[in-house]
C-alpha positions in Angstrom: -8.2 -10.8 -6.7 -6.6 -10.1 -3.4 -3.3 -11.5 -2.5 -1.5 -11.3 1.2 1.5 -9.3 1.8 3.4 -9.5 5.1 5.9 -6.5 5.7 8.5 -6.3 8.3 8.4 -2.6 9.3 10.7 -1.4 12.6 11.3 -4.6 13.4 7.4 -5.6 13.5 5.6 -7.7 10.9 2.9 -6.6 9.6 -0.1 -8.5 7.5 -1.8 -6.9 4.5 -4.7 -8.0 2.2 -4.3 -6.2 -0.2 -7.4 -6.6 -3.0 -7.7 -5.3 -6.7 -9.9 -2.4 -5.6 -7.7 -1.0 -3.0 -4.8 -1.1 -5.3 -7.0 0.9 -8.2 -8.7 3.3 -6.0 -4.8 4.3 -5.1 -3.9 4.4 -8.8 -6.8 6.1 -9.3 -6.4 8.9 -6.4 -3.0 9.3 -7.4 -3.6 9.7 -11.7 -6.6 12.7 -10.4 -3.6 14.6 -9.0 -4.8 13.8 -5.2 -2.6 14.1 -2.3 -0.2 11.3 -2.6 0.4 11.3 0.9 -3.0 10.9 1.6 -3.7 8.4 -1.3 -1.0 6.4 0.3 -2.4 6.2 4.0 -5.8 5.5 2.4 -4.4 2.3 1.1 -2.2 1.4 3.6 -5.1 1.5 6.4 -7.7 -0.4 3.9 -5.5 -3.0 3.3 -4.0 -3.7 7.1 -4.9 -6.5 9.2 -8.2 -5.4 11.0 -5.9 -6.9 14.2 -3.2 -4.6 13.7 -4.9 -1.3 12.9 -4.3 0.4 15.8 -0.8 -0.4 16.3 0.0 0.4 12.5 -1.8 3.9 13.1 0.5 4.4 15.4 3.3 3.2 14.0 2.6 5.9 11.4 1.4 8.9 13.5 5.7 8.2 15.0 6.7 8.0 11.3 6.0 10.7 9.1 5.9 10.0 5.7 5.9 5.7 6.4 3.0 5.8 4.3 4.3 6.9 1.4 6.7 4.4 1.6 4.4 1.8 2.7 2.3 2.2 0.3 5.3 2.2 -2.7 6.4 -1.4 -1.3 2.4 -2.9 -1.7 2.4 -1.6 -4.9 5.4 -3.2 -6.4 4.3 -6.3 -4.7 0.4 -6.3 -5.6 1.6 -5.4 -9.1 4.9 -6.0 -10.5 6.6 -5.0 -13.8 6.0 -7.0 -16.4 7.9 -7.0 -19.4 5.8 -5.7 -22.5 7.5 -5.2 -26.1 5.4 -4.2 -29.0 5.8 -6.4 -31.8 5.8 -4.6 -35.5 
């Protein structure tokens, strides 16, 4: 599965493929008590529009801490909440 997420960041949008694998290496990364921050980049930089990489690294090496963010907002999208009750 990979699904296309386009974010408007400072003013600039910004394309994103984002696939199953990227989304549960981040998951994963993050559940083995990783560095978020570095989790987050990870996935943020696999997932960018090969066209765009360079101005999306810099766009983060201006904004510290983007990533984490970044990364947050592909998440929800890629995977939202679903609404689970157990039945008994």
């Amino acid at each position: 599965m990979k699904k296309t997420i386009v974010l408007t960041i400072a003013g600039t949008d910004f394309k994103f493929e984002v696939t199953a694998k990227d989304h549960g290496d981040f998951v994963d990364a993050v559940a083995r008590g990783g560095s978020v921050t570095a989790a987050s980049y990870n996935f943020a930089m696999r997932a960018i529009d090969s066209g765009q990489k360079e101005d999306f690294k810099k766009l983060l090496d201006t904004a510290p801490g983007a990533e984490l963010q970044i990364a947050g907002e592909l998440k929800a999208e890629f995977s939202p909440v679903l609404e689970i009750a157990v039945k008994k």
